[in-house]
Every structure is written in structure tokens, then in C-alpha cells.
ZAMARGU-4260 file (C-alpha; in steps of 0.2 Angstrom, whole numbers, plus 5000, padded with zeros to 4 digits):
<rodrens>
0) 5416/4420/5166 | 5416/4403/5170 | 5432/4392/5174 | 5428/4378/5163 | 5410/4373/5156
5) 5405/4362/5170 | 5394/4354/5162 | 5405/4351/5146 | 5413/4334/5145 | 5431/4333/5138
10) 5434/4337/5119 | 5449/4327/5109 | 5461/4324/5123 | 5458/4326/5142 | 5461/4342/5156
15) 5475/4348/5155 | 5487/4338/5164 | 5476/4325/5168 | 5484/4308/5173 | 5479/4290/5175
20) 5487/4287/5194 | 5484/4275/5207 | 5490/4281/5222 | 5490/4274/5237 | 5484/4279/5256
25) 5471/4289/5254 | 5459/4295/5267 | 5476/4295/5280 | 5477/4313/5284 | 5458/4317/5287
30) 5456/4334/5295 | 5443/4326/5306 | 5444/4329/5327 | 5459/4332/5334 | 5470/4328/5319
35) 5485/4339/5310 | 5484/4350/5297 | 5493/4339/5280 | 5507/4341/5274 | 5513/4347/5255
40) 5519/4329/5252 | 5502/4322/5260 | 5491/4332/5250 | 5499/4330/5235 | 5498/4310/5236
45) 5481/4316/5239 | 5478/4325/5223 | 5489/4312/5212 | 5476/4300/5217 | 5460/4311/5210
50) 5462/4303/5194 | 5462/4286/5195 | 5455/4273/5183 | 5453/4275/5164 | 5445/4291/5155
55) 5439/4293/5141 | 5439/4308/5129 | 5424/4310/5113 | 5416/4296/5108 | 5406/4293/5092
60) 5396/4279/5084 | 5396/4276/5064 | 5378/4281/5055 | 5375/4263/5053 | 5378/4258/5072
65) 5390/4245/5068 | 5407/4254/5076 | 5412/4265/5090 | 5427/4277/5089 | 5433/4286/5105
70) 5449/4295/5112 | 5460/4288/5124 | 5475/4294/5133 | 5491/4285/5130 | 5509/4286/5127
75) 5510/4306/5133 | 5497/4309/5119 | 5482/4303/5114 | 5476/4290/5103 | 5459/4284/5093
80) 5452/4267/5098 | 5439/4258/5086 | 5428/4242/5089 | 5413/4233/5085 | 5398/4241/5097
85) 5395/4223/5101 | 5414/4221/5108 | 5422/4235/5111 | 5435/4224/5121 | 5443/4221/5106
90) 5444/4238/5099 | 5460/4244/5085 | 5470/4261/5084 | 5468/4272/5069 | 5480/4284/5069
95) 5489/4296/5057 | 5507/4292/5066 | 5521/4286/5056 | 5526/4271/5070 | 5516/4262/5079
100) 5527/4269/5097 | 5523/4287/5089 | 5506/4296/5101 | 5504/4313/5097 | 5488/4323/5101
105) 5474/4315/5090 | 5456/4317/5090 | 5441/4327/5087 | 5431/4314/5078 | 5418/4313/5065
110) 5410/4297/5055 | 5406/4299/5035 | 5387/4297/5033 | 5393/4282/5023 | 5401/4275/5039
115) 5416/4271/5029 | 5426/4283/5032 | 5432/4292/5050 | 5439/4310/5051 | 5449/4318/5061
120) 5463/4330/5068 | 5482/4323/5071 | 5495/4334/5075 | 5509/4318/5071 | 5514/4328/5055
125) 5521/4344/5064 | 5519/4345/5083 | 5509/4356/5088 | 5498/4358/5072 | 5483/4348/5071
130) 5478/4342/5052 | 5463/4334/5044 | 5466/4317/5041 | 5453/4303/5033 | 5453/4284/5039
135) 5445/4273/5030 | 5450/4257/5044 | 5456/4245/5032 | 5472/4242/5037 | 5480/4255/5027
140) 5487/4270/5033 | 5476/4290/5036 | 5476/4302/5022 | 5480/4320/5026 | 5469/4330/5016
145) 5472/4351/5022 | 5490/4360/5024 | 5484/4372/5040 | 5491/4385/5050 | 5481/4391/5066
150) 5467/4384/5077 | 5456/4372/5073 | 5442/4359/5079 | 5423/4354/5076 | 5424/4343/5061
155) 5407/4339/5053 | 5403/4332/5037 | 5390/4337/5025 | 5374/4328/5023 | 5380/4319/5006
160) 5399/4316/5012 | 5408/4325/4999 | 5416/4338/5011 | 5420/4341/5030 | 5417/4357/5038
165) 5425/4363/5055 | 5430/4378/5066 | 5447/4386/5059 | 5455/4401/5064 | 5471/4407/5052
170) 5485/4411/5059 | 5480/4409/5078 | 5493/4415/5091 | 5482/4404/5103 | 5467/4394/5105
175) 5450/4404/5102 | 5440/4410/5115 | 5442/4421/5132 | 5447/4404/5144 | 5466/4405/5136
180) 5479/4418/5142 | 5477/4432/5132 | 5493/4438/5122 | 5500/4452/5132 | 5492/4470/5124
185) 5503/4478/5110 | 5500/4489/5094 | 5482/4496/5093 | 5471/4487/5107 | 5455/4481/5098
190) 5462/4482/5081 | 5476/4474/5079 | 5478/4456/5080 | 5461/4453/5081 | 5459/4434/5075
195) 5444/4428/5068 | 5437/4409/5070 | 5426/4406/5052 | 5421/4391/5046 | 5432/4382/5036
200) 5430/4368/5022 | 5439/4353/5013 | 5434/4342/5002 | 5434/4322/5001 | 5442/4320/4984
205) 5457/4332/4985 | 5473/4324/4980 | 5485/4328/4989 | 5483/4342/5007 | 5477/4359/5004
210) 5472/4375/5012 | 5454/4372/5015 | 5441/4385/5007 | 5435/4398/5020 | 5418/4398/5017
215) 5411/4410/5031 | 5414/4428/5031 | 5430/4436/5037 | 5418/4449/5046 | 5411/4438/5056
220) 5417/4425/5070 | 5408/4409/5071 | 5406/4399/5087 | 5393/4385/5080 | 5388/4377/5064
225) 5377/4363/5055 | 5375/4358/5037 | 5360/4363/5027 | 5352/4345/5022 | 5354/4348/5006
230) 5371/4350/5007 | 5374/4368/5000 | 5374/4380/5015 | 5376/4383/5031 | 5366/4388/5047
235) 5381/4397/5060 | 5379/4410/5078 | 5392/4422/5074 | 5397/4438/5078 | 5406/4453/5072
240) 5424/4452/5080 | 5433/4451/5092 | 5424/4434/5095 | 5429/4432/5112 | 5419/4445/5117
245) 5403/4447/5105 | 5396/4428/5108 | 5386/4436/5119 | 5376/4446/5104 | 5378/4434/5092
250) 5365/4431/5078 | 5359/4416/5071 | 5364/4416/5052 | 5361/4404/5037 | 5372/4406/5020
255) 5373/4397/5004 | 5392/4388/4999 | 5398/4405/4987 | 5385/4415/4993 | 5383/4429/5006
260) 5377/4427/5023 | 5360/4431/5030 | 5355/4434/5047 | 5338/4427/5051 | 5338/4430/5070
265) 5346/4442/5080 | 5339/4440/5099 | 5345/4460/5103 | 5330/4465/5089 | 5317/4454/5093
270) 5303/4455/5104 | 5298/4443/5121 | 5307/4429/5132 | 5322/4430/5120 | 5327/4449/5119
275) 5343/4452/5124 | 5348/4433/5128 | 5360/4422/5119 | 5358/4407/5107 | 5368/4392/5103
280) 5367/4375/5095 | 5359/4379/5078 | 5352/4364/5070 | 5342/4363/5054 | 5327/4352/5051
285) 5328/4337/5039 | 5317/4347/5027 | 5327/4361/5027 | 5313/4374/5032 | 5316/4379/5052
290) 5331/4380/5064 | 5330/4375/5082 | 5341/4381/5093 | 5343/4384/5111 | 5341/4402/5117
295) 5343/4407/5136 | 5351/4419/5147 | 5370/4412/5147 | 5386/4418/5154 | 5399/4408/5145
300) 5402/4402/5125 | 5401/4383/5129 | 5392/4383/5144 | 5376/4380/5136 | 5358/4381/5146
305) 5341/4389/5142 | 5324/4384/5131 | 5322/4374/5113 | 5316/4388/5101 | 5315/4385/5083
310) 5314/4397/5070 | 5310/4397/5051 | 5324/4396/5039 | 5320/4411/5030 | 5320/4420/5047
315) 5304/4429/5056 | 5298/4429/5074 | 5306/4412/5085 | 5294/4401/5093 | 5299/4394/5112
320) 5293/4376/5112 | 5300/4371/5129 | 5292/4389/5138 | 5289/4386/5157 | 5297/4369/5159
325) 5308/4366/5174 | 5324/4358/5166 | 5338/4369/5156 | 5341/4361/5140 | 5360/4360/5134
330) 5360/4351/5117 | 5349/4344/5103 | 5346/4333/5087 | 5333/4333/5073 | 5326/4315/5075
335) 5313/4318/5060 | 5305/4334/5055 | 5292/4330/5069 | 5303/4326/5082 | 5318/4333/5095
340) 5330/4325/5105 | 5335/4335/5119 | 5347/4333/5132 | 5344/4344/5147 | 5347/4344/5166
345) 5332/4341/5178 | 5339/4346/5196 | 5354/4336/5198 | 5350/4323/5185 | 5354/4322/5165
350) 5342/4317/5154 | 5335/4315/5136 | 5320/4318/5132 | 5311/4318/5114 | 5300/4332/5107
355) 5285/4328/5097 | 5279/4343/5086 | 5264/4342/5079 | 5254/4356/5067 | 5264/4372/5061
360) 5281/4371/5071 | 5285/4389/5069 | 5270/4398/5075 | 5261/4393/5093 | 5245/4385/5081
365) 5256/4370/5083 | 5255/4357/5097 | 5272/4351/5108 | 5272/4334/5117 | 5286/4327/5131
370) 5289/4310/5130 | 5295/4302/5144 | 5315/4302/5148 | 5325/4289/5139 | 5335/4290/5152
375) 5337/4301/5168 | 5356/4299/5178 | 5363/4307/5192 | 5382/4312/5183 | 5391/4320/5169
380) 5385/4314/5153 | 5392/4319/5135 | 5398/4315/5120 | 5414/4327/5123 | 5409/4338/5108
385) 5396/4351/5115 | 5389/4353/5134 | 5378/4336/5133 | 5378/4332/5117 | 5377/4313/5113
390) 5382/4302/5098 | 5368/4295/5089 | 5365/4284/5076 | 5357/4290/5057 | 5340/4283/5062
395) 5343/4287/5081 | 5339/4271/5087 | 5353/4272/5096 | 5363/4285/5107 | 5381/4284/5114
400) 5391/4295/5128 | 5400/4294/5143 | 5397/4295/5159 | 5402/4295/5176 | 5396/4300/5193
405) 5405/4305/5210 | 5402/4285/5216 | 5407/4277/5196 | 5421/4280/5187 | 5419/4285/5169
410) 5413/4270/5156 | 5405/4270/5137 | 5386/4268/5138 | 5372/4269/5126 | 5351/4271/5125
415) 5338/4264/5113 | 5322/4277/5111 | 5309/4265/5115 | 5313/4254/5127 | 5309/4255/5146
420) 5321/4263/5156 | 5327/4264/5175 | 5332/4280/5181 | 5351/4281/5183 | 5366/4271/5174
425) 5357/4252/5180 | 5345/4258/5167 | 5357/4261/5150 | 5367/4250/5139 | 5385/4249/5148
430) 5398/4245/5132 | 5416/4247/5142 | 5421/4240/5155 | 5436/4249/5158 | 5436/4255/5175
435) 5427/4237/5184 | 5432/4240/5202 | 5439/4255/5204 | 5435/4263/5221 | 5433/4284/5223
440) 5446/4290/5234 | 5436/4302/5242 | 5418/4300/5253 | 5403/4297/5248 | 5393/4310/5239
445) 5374/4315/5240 | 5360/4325/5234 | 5354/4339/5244 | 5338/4348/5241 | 5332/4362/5252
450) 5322/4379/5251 | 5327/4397/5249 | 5313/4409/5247 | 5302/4403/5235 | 5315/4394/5225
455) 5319/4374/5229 | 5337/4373/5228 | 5349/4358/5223 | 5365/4354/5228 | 5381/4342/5231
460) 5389/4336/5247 | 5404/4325/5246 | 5405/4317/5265 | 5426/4316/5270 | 5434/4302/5266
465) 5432/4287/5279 | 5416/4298/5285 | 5415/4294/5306 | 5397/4299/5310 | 5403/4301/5329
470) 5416/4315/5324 | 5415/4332/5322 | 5422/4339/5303 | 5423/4354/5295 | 5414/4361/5280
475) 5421/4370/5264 | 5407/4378/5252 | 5414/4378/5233 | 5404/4389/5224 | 5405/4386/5202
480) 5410/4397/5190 | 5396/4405/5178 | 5385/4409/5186 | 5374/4401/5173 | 5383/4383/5175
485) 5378/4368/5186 | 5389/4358/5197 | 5385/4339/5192 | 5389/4322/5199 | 5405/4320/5190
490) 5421/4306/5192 | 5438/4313/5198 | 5446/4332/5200 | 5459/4337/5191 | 5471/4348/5201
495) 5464/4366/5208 | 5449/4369/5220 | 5441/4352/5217 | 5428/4344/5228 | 5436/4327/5227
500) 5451/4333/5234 | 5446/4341/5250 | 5435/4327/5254 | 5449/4316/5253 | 5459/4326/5264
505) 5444/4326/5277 | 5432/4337/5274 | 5411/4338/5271 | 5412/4350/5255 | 5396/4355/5247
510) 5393/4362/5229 | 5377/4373/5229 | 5367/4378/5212 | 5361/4393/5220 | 5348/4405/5209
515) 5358/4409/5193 | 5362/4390/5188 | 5354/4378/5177 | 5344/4364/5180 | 5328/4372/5185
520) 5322/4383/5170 | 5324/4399/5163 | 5315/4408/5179 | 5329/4403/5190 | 5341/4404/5182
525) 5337/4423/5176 | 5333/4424/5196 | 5350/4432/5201 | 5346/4446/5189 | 5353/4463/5196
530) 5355/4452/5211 | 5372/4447/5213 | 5377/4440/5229 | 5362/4443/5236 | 5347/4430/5234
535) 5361/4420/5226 | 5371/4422/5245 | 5357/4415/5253 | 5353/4400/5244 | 5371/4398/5250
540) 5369/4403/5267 | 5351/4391/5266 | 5361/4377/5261 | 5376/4379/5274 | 5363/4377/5286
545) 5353/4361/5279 | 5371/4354/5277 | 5374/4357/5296 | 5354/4350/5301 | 5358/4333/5295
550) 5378/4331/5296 | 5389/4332/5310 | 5398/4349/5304 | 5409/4359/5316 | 5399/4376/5315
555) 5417/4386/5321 | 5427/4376/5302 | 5415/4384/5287 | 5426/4390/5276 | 5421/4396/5256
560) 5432/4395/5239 | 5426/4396/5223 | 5434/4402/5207 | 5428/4415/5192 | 5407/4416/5198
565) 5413/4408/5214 | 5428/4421/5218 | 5416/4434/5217 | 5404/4427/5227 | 5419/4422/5239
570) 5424/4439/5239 | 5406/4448/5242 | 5401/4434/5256 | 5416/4438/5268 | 5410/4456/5267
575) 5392/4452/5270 | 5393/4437/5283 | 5407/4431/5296 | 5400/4413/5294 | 5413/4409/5285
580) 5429/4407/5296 | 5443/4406/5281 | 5440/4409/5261 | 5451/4406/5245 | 5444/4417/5228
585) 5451/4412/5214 | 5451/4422/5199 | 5436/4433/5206 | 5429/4452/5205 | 5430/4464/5219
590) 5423/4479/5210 | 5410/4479/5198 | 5415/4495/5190 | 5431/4493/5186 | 5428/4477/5182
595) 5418/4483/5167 | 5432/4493/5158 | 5448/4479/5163 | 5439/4464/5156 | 5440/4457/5138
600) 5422/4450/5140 | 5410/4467/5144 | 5396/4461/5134 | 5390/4447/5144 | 5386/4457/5159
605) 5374/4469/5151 | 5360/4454/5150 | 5363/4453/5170 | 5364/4472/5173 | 5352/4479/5164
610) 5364/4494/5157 | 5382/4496/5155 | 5390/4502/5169 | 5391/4520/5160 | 5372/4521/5161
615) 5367/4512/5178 | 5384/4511/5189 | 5372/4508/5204 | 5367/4493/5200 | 5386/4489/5199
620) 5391/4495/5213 | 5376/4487/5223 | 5387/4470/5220 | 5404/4476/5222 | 5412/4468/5237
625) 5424/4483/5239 | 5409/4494/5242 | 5408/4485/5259 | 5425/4482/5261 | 5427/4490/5279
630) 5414/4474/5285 | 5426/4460/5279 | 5437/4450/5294 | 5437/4434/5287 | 5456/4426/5282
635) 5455/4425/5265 | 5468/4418/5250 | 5469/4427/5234 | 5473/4418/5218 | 5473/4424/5199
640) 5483/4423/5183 | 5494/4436/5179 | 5487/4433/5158 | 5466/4433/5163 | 5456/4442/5151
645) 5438/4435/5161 | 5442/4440/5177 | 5458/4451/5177 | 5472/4452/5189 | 5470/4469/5195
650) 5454/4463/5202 | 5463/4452/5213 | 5474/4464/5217 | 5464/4478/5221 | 5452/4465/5233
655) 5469/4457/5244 | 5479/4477/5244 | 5459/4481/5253 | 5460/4467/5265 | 5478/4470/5270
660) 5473/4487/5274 | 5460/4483/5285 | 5472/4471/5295 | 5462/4456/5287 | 5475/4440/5285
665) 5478/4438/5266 | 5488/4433/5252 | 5489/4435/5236 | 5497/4423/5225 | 5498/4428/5205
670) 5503/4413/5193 | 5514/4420/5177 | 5506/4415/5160 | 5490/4410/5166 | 5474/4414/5159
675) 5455/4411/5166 | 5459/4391/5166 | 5475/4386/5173 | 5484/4376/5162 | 5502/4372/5170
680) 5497/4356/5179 | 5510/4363/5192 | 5500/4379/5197 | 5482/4371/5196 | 5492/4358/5210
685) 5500/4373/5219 | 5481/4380/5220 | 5475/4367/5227 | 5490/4363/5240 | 5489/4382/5246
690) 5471/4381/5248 | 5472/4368/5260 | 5485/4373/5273 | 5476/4390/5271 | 5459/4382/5276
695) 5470/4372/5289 | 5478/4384/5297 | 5461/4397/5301 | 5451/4380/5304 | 5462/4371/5313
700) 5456/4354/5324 | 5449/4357/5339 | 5444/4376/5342
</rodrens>
């Protein structure tokens, strides 16, 4: 129920509505001692300047380490750059577009094992629908090789390069998943309409574009895939439709090109650590006998966190191989059959580690080694296909991503297994150099660590912007979405409540990973368990108070915003605590029970509630800020999409018609054709500029 993956970096293109501005005089309407609240023309200079310098979208080096490809944004679109790894200064646009002043929407990348040939999806034939195209980068112009009509993304060619594979959904009405607006509900709810995301594939040699063969069932929606070594099958999660729902219950299948699927692990059936959790990023060994994935407790299809299992290919009992350490891992890659590359988050940092297996994988006879990280940095790292993936090369000798941090803008970097290593970016391979001095326009951000209960808790603090130790500022508390997410040290702010932006405007804000997120392990992040808003609240509350021990923070300006996970615990805090002297929730629950028959995603909350609210509704309505609504004072600013199928407007509703009639100061704001993420750059901007004079006017200087 998360806004966006935070941890996810960006896919083909960018955020919506992202834009590459300089704008000038930041840091002049601070909201520090004495000084007036901004204006809507100040703060949105503000926010026009969160995005300065150059991003980048996916990036992906050829099998042979010879080229980089990667995504840019140009021209209103976005274009595909590709250059020597040794230069990438000098890089060339392959494109699909008919003139060279043409930019249409072009991405989603994937090398041939050959390194010959680059794929891709182009939307320059008909606006609006993406195709398959082939490159071959020798001057000539892209091949279009499939005539599609829906959704599509997650191209992946077969071990032996004769075809591509990718995500397709026929006839989509919008894009797949619960994040977009959800088409308004007509006919019979549940039954008709339902579209169904399968696996889709074209072949290398077809002559002219075609309708790819479907190759999955149509009773079943798949969310992840990976070719079978030998070429011939595949391993997918899926789940019985509606797909936007049921990723929470998904099973691990493996199927044979003509043949009929065959689920080999289903975490609801099996016994331990993994009953009733969720699984993503299958992968199959080079010898075709086992699967590793990564199996966890997970609130949101792309927001991936949780253990490395493996499991054989002809199904059985799954073996955890990363049980009890303190990191959550995100993605991972087959090096050989005796060895794992794993991205995962350690605290605040990214890393990659590399798994040795030793013995018999599947079962616990076998031995499992850590190496040391390959690298370890403070920021958002990725690829821009999955949450931390990375783009290796076929002998893994090398690995390419982006990254950034809140004090770097985003550059191209890569890391050789192997070598010695420094913690942080000083210690990988920088291959752009596209963003060479360009400052933050916001205030300087640290690491906080401090304790809650038994739990060691990690967090962010952006300092304001031309940070005065001598003066007094306020504080804003932006809780993430998830709750099983992480806020990382990350470039920029897109519009809507971003960190970046109120520490430009002037104020200390800090991003908790309260009990619930990743970074730590399984046990915390299974912590929060039948515990919303409480042991969750306090690591909150904890880290309010660490914030104010070391930083001169005006005790009377606290205020609290967060949106999805984060308007819930928005909305629960102010009935629980009057610390907080003004609050925004976006998108957020009031009342558990409700909640449960309104939503368009009920299955994720039974692995954090134990039942279904029809067979525990206490456990509900323990967490369910109306329940204690007669406690809430605090000024608060309701905001939601009128098209939310996560977090649904009546929620919203039902939380500010409660405060009103308590004679609390609220609002409530609804945005027409919105769903979960705001995609109208527009509201996401109105978001933001509303929070702000709210915050303003309840904190104001000088009380």
C-alpha cells in the first residue's frame, strides 16, 4: 500500500513529471525564527528546483562488457544513449523514430546474449503503444518485430537469443497493477473486465511484426519471470486473477514452451519461516536444477524485501539460505551454480554481497558463506528494472547501476567482484560525469541511529537549507509508505510530500524506518505484526526525540505527513499523541474494518493481521484511528485520489467528516482521476504547495 517502491529506481522513462530545471534562489524563504510563512509562487520556485541536474533512467551493459545502453530524457520523451564503457562521453541514439527531431517514449532495455543486438519498447509508431523493436547499432535503422495492443514491459531474452520474453497484458485499459487509477466500477465487480498480465513471446527471426505467442496461462497473472537455461521454459510468481490483488498469494511456477504450468512452491501450503509470506524474483540456476528467490513478509508487488531461499526445480521443501542475517535482500543473480549475488539493504546502506554455496544447495546439509560487500553506499542504487537490481556482465566481472545520494546527484557507476573496495561511491567505478558540480538545493542530510525497545532504529534527517545552528526550526516527520519499504538516501523530489522540498523551504525533516521496514532483517521487519501504530509510533516518537537531543528543533513546530503507510500512521498518531502540532495524510486509512471490504488489495493485510477481518475484527479495530477518534486535536490536512483502489477515498473521507465534528481544523482536498500515485504533475505540485502553508499556518514562527 505503498506510494511508490521506494526503494525501486526509475524503469524506462522517469516520475512522472519529472523535469530537468535549474531554478534559482533557493534557500530564500526559510521558515526559520521569526520569518513568514512562503508564498505559492515561493514554493513553487522551490519545488521547480528539486530536480536539477541530469537523470538517468535504466541502464544496461552488453554480455561482453564492451557498451553501455541507458535512458535519458529529451525532447518531451525519452531517448536510448549507447557508448563504449570506456567513454561514455561519446555515446550515440538508437532509436526507433522516424527523424532524428522525433522523441517519443522509448525504453525498457535488454542486450542479446550475443551482444549484438539491443531490444527494446518504442512507442514512435503509434503514440501511446509501445512495440518491440531490435537494434543492431550499425547505423541502420530499428526493426519492429510485434503488432501489440495493451500493456507491456520486462523484456528478457532467452539464454540462446532466439526469442524475447516480456510482461504483456492484451487489451489493457491501463497499466497493470493497484498504483494506477482504477477504471471507475461498472458491469459485474470482480468478473468483468478483469485483465490478466501473462507472459508474452516474439521471436528473433519473424519477418515482418506480429502478435507475440502468449505462452503463460490465461488463468494466471504473472508478475516475474526468467528463462529456463536451456531455453525451453520458464520459471514465473503468479497468481489466479485479478492480479492486482492476489500477488500477495502468489506461487512460484515453472512451465515448459507448449506445455502446462506447474506450481512448485506455494508459501500458503508450506510449512516454517515462509508460510503465509510472499515471494519474488525467481531465478533459475545455470544447471537448471533449483530456483532462488527471495521470500519475505511484503506489503507491495515491487517493493521487494525479505530472505534468499532457493528451492529445487522440480518443487519440494525451500531452504532459507540467508536466515537470521540483519540485512533485507531486494534482488539477485546466479553468478555460477555455486554462487549468488545479492543486493540488499544493511541499515541505511546498499550493498552487494556474493553467496558461496557449498554441498547440497537445496537441503540445510549444505554450507553458505558471506563474502565481504563489493561495495556498500549510502543511496539509491539500481539498475531501474527491479527494486536494486543491477546490470551485470555474462561472466559477472563486472556490475553497472545508478546511483545517487541526498548530497550527489545521480551518475552511471560500476564494480568489479574481486577488487578492494571503499565503503560509499569513492569506492566504485564512476562512468558519467553528467551532473559534475551540481549543488542540492536543500540541507545537508544525515544518518540517525537511535534505540526503541529492543530494536536499533535507522533514520534520515535532512538539516534546512542554509542550516543556522544558532536558530531555532521546526521539524516535519514524513513517514513512507509500505510499511515494508525503506526510506534511502536518494537525489532530488519529485513534486508531492518530499523531504527535499521542505528542507528547502526551511525545515529539519526526518524519514524514520520504524519496525515494519527493511533494512534490518526479517524480525523487524515482521516486528509491527498485529501492531500497527503502536511499537511502530514509538520508534517514531523515539526518533522525534533523538532528533531534538542533538539539533536545535522548536519542540512547539513538530508536525507529521506521510502518505499511504504514512497517512495511516498520520492519522492514528494525532489520536494517540498531541506532539505533533499540525499533520497532512495522504492517501491514509482511518478505519481498519471498512478499510478491509473498500480496498482492491484485501489480501496483503491478512499476513499482518492474522485473520480476515470477518474472523478477528479486534485486531482491526485495535489500529483503527476512528476508534479513538474523540482523543484527536491536532490540525490536520486530508488528501486522497478520487480513482484509489489501495487506500480509497472514503477512508479519507470518513477520517476528515470525524475531525470536523469534533471541532478539529481540517480539510479535505480530493484530486479527480487519481489513483494511489499521483500522476498529474500539477496535483502532486498542489500536494506539496498546500502542505506547506498548512504546516505554516499551525506552526507558524515565533510561538
Amino acid at each position: 500500500m505503498i506510494l511508490q517502491p521506494l526503494r525501486s529506481s526509475l524503469r524506462a522513462g522517469f516520475l512522472a513529471g519529472a523535469a530537468v530545471i535549474l531554478a534559482a534562489g533557493l534557500g530564500l524563504f526559510a521558515i526559520g525564527q521569526n520569518a513568514p510563512a512562503p508564498s505559492r509562487a515561493a514554493i513553487d520556485e522551490v519545488l521547480k528546483g528539486l530536480n536539477r541536474g541530469k537523470p538517468f533512467g535504466q541502464v544496461a551493459i552488453s554480455p561482453d562488457g564492451k557498451r553501455l545502453a541507458w535512458i535519458e530524457y529529451a525532447g518531451g520523451g525519452t531517448e536510448i544513449r549507447v557508448a563504449a564503457v570506456s567513454d561514455t562521453a561519446r555515446s550515440e541514439r538508437v532509436t526507433a523514430a522516424a527523424k532524428s527531431e522525433q522523441h517519443c517514449q522509448e525504453g525498457e532495455l535488454a542486450w542479446a546474449p550475443n551482444s549484438a543486438v539491443l531490444a527494446f519498447f518504442s512507442d514512435c509508431a503509434r503514440e501511446g503503444q509501445a512495440e518491440l523493436y531490435l537494434s543492431k547499432m550499425d547505423g541502420g535503422g530499428a526493426r519492429r518485430i510485434t503488432e501489440l495492443k495493451g500493456y507491456e514491459e520486462a523484456p528478457a531474452f532467452s539464454p540462446d537469443g532466439s526469442r524475447v520474453g516480456f510482461l504483456y497484458v492484451e487489451g489493457a485499459t491501463r497499466p497493470s497493477g493497484a498504483l494506477a487509477a482504477m477504471k471507475p466500477p461498472a458491469g459485474v465487480i470482480g468478473e468483468d473486465g478483469v485483465e490478466i498480465q501473462r507472459v508474452a513471446v516474439a521471436r528473433m527471426d519473424a519477418e515482418k511484426p506480429a502478435a507475440p505467442e502468449l505462452a503463460t496461462p490465461a488463468s494466471l497473472h504473472v508478475y516475474e519471470f526468467d528463462w529456463r537455461p536451456d531455453s525451453k521454459g520458464l520459471a514465473y510468481v503468479a497468481a489466479e486473477p485479478p492480479g492486482e490483488n492476489n500477488w500477495w498469494v502468489a506461487k512460484l511456477y515453472t512451465q515448459g514452451l507448449g506445455e502446462g504450468a506447474k506450481a512448485i512452491l506455494a508459501p500458503a501450503e508450506v510449512a516454517g519461516t515462509l508460510h503465509g509470506l510472499q515471494i519474488a524474483v525467481p531465478r533459475w540456476s545455470p544447471d537448471g536444477k533449483t530456483i532462488a528467490f527471495i521470500g519475505g513478509l511484503m506489503s507491495d508487488q515491487g517493493s521487494t524485501g525479505g530472505d534468499v531461499w532457493i528451492v529445487s526445480a522440480g518443487g519440494g521443501a525451500p531452504r532459507n539460505l540467508s536466515r537470521g542475517r540483519p540485512t533485507s535482500a531486494s534482488w539477485l543473480e546466479w553468478g555460477s551454480d555455486e554462487h549468488l549475488f545479492v543486493s540488499e539493504l544493511a541499515g541505511g546502506n546498499n550493498q552487494l554481497i556474493r553467496y558461496k554455496l557449498q554441498g547440497d544447495r537445496v537441503t540445510g546439509a549444505g554450507q553458505v558463506s558471506f563474502g565481504s560487500p563489493i561495495f556498500s553506499i549510502p543511496g539509491n542504487v539500481g539498475d531501474g528494472r527491479l527494486d536494486g537490481s543491477l546490470s551485470p556482465t555474462a561472466d559477472h566481472s563486472l556490475f553497472v547501476f545508478h546511483a545517487s545520494t541526498f548530497d550527489h546527484a545521480m551518475e552511471l557507476y560500476g564494480a568489479r567482484p574481486g577488487t578492494v573496495m571503499t565503503s560509499g561511491l569513492d569506492g566504485v567505478m564512476q562512468l558519467t560525469h553528467a551532473n559534475e558540480g551540481v549543488e542540492p538545493g536543500w540541507g545537508k542530510a544525515v544518518s540517525l541511529n537511535w534505540k526503541s525497545d529492543k530494536f536499533r532504529v535507522q533514520g534520515w534527517l535532512l538539516e534546512p537549507k542554509n542550516y543556522d545552528p544558532a536558530k531555532k526550526y521546526p521539524l516535519i516527520v514524513l513517514v513512507h509508505g509500505g510499511p515494508a519499504a525503506a526510506v534511502e538516501s536518494q537525489w532530488g523530489g519529485g513534486f508531492g510530500l518530499g523531504a527535499t522540498g521542505f528542507s528547502a523551504l526551511g525545515y529539519f525533516v526526518l524519514e524514520p524506518n520504524p519496525r515494519g521496514s527493511f533494512g534490518q532483517g526479517e524480525e523487524f521487519t515482521q516486528a509491527n505484526v498485529k501492531d500497527f501504530g503502536y511499537g511502530d509510533l514509538r520508534d517514531i516518537l523515539a526518533g522525534v526525540d533523538a532528533a531534538e537531543g542533538r539539533y536545535p528543533i522548536d519542540p512547539n513546530r513538530v508536525g507529521l505527513t506521510g502518505w499511504s503507510y504514512g497517512g495511516f500512521m498520520t492519522m492514528f498518531a494525532v489520536t494517540q499523541t498531541n506532539r505533533f502540532k499540525a499533520a497532512v495524510a495522504g492517501a491514509g486509512i482511518a478505519d481498519w474494518q471498512s478499510y478491509y471490504g473498500e480496498n482492491s488489495i484485501d489480501q496483503w493485510m491478512t499476513p499482518y493481521f492474522g485473520a480476515s477481518v470477518y474472523d478477528d475484527p479486534a485486531v482491526y479495530a485495535k489500529s483503527s484511528a476512528i476508534n479513538y477518534i474523540k482523543q484527536a486535536k491536532t490540525p490536520t490536512l486530508v488528501v486522497v485520489g478520487d480513482r484509489d483502489g489501495e487506500c480509497p477515498a472514503p477512508q479519507s473521507f470518513e477520517f476528515w467528516h470525524a475531525l470536523k465534528a469534533q471541532g478539529a481544523p481540517t480539510q479535505l482536498v480530493v484530486y479527480p482521476n487519481e489513483g494511489h500515485g499521483f500522476v498529474d504533475p500539477a496535483h502532486r505540485r498542489d500536494v506539496m504547495e498546500r502542505a506547506v502553508e498548512w504546516f505554516a499556518r499551525y506552526m507558524p514562527a515565533g510561538q
